[in-house]
C-alpha positions in Angstrom: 105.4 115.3 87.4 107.9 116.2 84.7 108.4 112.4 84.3 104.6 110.9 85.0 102.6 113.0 82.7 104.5 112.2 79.4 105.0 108.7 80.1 100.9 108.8 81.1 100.7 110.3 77.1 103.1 107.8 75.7 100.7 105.2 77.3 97.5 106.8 76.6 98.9 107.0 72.6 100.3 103.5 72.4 96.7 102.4 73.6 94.6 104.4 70.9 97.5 102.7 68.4 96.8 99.2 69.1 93.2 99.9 68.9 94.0 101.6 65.4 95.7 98.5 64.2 93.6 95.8 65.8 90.7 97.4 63.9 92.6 98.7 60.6 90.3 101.6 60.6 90.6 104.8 62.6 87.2 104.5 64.7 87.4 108.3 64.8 86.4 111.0 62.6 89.8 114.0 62.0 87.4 116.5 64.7 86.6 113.4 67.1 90.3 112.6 67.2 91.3 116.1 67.8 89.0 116.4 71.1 90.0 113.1 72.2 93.9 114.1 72.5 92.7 117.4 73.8 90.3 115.4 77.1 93.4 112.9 77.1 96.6 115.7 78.0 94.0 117.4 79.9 92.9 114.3 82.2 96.9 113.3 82.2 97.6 116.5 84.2 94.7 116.5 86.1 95.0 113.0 87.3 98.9 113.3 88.2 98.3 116.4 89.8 95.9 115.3 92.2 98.2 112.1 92.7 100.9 114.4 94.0 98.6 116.6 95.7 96.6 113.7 97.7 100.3 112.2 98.0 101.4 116.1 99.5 98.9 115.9 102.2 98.9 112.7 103.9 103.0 112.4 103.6 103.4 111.9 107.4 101.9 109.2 107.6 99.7 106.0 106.1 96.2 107.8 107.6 93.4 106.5 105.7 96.0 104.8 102.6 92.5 103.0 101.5 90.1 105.3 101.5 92.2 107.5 99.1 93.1 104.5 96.6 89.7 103.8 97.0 88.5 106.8 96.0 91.1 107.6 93.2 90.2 104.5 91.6 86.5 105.9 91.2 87.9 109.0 90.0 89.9 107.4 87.5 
């Protein structure tokens, strides 16, 4: 986790960047911006987490792989 939520951050960043170029305007008002890197660190821990977590509990064996990639796809 120590490894997968910054680079999830560095990738989350680097995207909002190449929309900030592409565009040559910041589409975001200063207080817009500031809630959108709070939702983004929270939803980077949040979605790692449950990664490891769904990974912790089926880590005997491959019982129902697709279901859960399935279903974290949705939730992402």
């Amino acid at each position: 986790a120590l490894v997968d939520v910054p680079l999830f951050w560095t990738l989350m960043c680097l995207m909002f960047v190449v929309v900030v170029i592409l565009n040559r305007v910041c589409p975001l008002q200063a207080i817009s911006a500031l809630t959108l890197i709070i939702c983004v660190v929270g939803y980077g821990v949040s979605l790692v987490l449950l990664v490891y977590l769904i990974a912790f509990k089926f880590r005997t064996g491959r019982s129902n792989r697709y279901l859960w990639s399935f279903i974290l796809l949705l939730v992402s």
